[in-house]
Every structure is written in structure tokens, then in C-alpha cells.
C-alpha positions as CSV (number, residue, x, y, z in Angstrom):
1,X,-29.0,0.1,19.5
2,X,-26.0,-1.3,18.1
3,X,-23.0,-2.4,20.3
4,X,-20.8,0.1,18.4
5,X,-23.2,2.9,19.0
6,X,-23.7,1.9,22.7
7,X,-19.6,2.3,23.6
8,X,-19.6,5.5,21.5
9,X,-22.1,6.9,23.7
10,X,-20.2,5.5,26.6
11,X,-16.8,6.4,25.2
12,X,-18.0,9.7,23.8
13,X,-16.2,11.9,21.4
14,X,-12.6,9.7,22.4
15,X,-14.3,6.4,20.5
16,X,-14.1,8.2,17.1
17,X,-10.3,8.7,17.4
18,X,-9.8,5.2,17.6
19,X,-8.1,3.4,14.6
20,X,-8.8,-0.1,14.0
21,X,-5.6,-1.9,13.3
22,X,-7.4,-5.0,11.7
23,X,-8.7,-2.5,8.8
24,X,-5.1,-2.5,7.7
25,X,-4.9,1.8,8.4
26,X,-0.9,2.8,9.3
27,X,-1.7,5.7,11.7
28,X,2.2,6.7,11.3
29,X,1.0,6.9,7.8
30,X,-2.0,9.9,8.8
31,X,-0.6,12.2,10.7
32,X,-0.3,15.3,9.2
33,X,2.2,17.2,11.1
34,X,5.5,18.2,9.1
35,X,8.8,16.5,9.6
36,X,10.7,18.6,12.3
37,X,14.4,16.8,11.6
38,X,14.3,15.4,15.0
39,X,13.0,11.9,13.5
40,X,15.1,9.2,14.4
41,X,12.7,6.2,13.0
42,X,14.6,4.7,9.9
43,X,13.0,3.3,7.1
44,X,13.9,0.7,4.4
45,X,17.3,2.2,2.8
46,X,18.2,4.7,5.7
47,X,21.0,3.8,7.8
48,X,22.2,5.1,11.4
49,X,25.2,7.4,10.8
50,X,28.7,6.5,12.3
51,X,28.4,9.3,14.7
52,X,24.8,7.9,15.7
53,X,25.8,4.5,15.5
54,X,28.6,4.5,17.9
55,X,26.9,6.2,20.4
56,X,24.0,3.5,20.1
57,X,26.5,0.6,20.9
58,X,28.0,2.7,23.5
59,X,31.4,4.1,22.4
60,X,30.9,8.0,23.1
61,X,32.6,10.8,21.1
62,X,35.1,13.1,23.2
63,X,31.8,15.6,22.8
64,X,29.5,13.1,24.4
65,X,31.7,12.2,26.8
66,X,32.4,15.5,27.8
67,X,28.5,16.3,28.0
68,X,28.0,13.2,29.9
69,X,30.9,13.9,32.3
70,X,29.6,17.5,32.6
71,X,26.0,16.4,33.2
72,X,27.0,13.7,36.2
73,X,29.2,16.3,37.9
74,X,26.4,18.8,38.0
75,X,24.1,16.0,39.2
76,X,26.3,15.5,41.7
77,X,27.3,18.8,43.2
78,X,23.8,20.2,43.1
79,X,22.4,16.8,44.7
80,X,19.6,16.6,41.4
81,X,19.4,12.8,40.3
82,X,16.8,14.5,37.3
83,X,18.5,17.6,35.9
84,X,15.5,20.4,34.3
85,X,16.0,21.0,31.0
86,X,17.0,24.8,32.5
87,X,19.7,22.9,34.3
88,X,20.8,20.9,31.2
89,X,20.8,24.5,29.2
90,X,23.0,25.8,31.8
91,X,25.9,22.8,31.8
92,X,25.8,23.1,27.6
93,X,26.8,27.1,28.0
94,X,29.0,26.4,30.8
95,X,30.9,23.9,28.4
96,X,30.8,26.8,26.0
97,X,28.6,26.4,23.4
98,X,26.7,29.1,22.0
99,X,23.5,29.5,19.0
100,X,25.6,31.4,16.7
101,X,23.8,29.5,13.9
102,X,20.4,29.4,12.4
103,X,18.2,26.5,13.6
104,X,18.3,23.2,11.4
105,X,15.2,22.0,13.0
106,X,11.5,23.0,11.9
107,X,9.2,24.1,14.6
108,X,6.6,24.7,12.8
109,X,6.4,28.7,14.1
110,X,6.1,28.0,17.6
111,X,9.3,29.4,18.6
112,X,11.3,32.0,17.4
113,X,14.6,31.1,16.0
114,X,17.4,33.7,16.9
115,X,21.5,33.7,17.3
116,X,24.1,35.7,19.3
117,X,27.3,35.7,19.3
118,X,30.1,33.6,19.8
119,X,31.4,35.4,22.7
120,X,28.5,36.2,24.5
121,X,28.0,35.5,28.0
122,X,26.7,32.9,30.0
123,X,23.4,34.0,31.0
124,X,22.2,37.0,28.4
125,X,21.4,40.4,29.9
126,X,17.9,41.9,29.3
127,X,19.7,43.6,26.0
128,X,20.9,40.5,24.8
129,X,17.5,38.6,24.3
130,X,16.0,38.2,21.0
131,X,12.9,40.4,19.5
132,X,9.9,39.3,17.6
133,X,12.2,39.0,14.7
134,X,15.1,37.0,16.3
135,X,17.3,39.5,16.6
136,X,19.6,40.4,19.9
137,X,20.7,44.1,20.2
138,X,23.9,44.4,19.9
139,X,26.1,45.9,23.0
């Protein structure tokens, strides 16, 4: 029995998945899911934005700051040093915001995409949650 063959029997089904780097394979290169416009690796030729680039050397937008701000203060009046992402949700429609526009961002179908409108309240009433198709009913 080959060594190969002996650690894929040890290993079992995991050992297949494994790339060998020295074969020259780019695994970025094989994976097949579709770009979701959340991918913030640059390539040759792409450059940061001013808006992204600023923020990475640390001088915040009054719209960052005032999510920062908004996230420390909730931090610290609720005691939480690691906000949930329920608790985060809550501070961005405290500070007003709404999804009054469609999604930019591919999901690939595994969430429904839906808007309401600009005025709508804090936390949505039963009514007010979207249907299969995205849509709130209107009050």
C-alpha cells in the first residue's frame, strides 16, 4: 500500500479535498461560487476607492463616525463589549436608515430581497414584513 493511499484511508473522504500547492493549482482560481459584490480582494488594475481608502488609513466619514459613535454608546449603555448582529441592526434603524432600495448585493436566492418605506417604523409590525415575493403590505 502506497503512503498516499495509507493517509487517505486514515484521512478519509477530507484527504481528497486537499490541494497541493506545489502542483501550481490557485484554489481562489476554482471556486465556483458567483461574485456576491461584497469582495474586497483587489487585483492588478483595481484600486481602493477614496471613500474606502480613507477609512483604511483611519480618517472616518461623518457617516462612519456617526455609526461608530452610535455603536460604542450602545456598547456602553447595554454593558455588551460584542454587539449581535440584531443589536447592530437595531443601532442602524435607530440612526434612521431604512431598505427603501433594491439590494446591490447577489445572494445567490438565499434570502429574499424586499424594501419598505422611507418612513416606516422602527421595528415592522406583523403587516409590515415582506411575502414570498418581497413585498410589505401596505398600511
Amino acid at each position: 500500500m502506497t503512503q498516499r493511499s495509507a493517509r487517505q484511508k486514515k484521512d478519509g473522504p477530507r484527504a481528497a479535498e486537499v490541494v497541493d500547492r506545489r502542483l501550481g493549482l490557485d484554489r481562489r482560481s476554482a471556486s465556483s461560487e458567483t461574485p456576491t459584490n461584497l469582495e474586497r480582494r483587489r487585483g492588478p488594475g483595481r484600486r481602493l476607492s477614496d471613500h474606502l481608502r480613507s477609512a483604511e488609513e483611519g480618517s472616518l466619514t461623518e457617516e462612519q463616525f456617526l455609526f461608530v459613535m452610535a455603536i460604542d454608546a450602545f456598547k456602553r449603555v447595554n454593558g455588551k463589549t460584542f454587539p449581535s448582529w440584531t443589536d447592530v441592526l437595531e443601532v442602524i434603524r435607530k440612526l434612521g436608515y431604512r431598505k427603501t432600495m433594491p439590494s446591490q448585493l447577489n445572494l445567490g436566492g438565499r434570502a429574499a430581497d424586499w424594501t419598505e418605506r422611507a418612513d416606516a417604523p422602527l421595528a415592522p409590525s406583523p403587516q409590515d414584513t415582506p411575502d414570498a415575493d418581497g413585498h410589505a403590505e401596505a398600511a
